[in-house]
N, C-alpha and C positions, 0 to 999 in steps of 0.2 A: 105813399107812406106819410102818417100825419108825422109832428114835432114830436109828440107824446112818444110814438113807436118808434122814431131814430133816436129817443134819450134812452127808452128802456133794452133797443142793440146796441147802443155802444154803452150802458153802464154795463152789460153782460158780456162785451169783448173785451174791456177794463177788464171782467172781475177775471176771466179768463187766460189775458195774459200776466195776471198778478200770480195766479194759481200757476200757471206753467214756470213763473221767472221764481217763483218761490221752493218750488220741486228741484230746480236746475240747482237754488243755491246750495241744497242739502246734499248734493254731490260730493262734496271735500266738509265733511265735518270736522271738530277738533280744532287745535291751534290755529290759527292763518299765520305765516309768515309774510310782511306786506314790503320786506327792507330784501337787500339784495345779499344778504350777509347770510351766508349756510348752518344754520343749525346743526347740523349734522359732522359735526366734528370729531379730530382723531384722540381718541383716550390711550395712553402707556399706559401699562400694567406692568409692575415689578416682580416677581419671586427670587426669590433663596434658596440658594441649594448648597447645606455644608457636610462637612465630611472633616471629623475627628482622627486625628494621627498622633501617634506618641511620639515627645520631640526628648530631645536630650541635651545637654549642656554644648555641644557639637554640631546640634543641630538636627534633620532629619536624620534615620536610618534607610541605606540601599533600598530596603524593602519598603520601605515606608515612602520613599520618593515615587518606586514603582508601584505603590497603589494610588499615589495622585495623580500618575501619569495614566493610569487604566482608567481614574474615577473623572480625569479633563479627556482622556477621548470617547468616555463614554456620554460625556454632556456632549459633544462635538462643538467643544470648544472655540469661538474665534471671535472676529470682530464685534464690537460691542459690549461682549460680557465684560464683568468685572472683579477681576478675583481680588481678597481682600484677608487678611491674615487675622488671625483674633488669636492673640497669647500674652496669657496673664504674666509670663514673665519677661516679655517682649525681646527675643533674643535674637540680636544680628544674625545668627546663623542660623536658624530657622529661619525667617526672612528672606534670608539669601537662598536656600535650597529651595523655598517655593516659589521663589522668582526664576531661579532657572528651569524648573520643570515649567514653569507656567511661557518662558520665551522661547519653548517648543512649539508652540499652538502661536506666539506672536503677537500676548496679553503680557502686559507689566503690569506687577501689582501696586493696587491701588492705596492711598493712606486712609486708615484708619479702617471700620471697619462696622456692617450695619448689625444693628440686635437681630439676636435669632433667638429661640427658643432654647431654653436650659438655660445651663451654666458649663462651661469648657471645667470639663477634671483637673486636680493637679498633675503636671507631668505631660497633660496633651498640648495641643492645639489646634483649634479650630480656621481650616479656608472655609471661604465663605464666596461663593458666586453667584454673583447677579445679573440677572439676566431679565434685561424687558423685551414687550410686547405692546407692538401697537394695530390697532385698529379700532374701525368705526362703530358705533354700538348702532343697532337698530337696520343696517344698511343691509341692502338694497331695500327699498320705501316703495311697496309699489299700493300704497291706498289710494293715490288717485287712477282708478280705474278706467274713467273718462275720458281723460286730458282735459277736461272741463275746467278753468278756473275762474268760477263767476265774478268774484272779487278783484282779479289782477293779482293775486298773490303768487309767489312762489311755488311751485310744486312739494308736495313733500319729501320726495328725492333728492332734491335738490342741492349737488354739492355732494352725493355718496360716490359720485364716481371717482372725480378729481382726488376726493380727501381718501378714499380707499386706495385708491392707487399710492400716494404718496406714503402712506402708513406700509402698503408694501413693501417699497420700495425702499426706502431711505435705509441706509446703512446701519446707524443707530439712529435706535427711536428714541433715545435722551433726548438728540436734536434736535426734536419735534418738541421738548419744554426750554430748553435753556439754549439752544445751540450750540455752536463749537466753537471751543476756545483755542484762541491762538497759541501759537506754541514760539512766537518771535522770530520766527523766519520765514519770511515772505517771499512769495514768488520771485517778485523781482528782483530779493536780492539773491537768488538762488539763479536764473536766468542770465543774470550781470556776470556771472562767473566764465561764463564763454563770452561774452561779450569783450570783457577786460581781458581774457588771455588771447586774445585776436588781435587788439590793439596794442597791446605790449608786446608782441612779439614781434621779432628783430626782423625787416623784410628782409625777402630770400636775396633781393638784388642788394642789397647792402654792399656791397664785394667786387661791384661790377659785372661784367658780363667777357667771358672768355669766348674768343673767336678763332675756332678750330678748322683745319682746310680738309677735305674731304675728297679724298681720291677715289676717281671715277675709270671703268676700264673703257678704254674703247672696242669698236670692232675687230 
């Protein structure tokens, strides 16, 4: 084989393996993620749900507490939501009846109160419950078809598993924007409380000890 003929096989094994590494790269089109940090992250979503009742200088009426009691177990009311009072006359005692209907389900209501649509009547007053929603938008990713990633990039799943799970899971999904606020009572000093009445308590031997004779029968 002269020079000439091993220059014009290997320019055609070049152009060759450039054509095959070129085809491979269009495997994963779109974005590249090249960092280790998951795009695919968890979104909360918020809604509102309220419900108009006629309140009175007294407060709720019997009937009137027993349809927020129908209208909270028909949300299936619990952890997380958020009930919130909206009344233009802001009356303690309205307040106080929707708080006790609402420490059935084991929700205290919340201060103040989010916009909704209208305006509350005179004479009514508007609860308001909110309630979010989290998860992953776009998830499960499966455009990489391959497993190919000619680049060293990221997959584009990447990160839907972990970050789905968690959006399931997590008790409230607030805590997934702001997390959870303290409430000033720490474990430990809640824990200390057996601790300290262990130590402060009087030992049983304090008294001494009493030596009693024990009659035995014989044969």
């Amino acid at each position: 084989m002269t020079n000439r003929t091993k220059r014009i096989a290997g320019t055609a094994l070049a152009l060759s393996l450039g054509f095959g590494l070129s085809a491979c790269g269009t495997l994963n089109d779109g974005p590249q993620n090249m960092s280790l940090n998951s795009v695919n992250q968890p979104v909360v979503e918020r809604n509102n749900y309220a419900l108009d009742l006629v309140s009175g200088g007294s407060g709720l009426t019997v009937p009137e507490q027993a349809r927020l009691a129908d209208w909270f177990e028909t949300l299936d009311l619990g952890y997380g939501d958020r009930v919130a009072v909206d009344d233009p006359a802001m009356s303690p005692a309205v307040r106080q009846d929707v708080a006790a209907v609402a420490s059935r389900f084991g929700i205290l209501v919340s201060e103040g109160a989010p916009v909704t649509e209208g305006y509350v009547n005179p004479g009514n007053v508007r609860v308001v419950v909110t309630r979010s929603m989290a998860y992953v938008p776009g998830c499960p990713n499966w455009e990489n078809k391959y497993g190919i990633e000619q680049g060293n990039q990221t997959s584009p799943g990447f990160g839907c598993a972990v970050n789905s799970n968690i959006a399931a899971m997590v008790a409230d999904p607030e805590h997934l924007l702001n997390g959870a606020s303290g409430t000033g009572v720490t474990t430990v000093m809640t824990s200390n409380r057996a601790i300290n009445s262990y130590r402060d308590a009087v030992p049983t031997g304090g008294g001494g000890t009493t030596a009693g004779a024990v009659a035995t029968e014989g044969n």
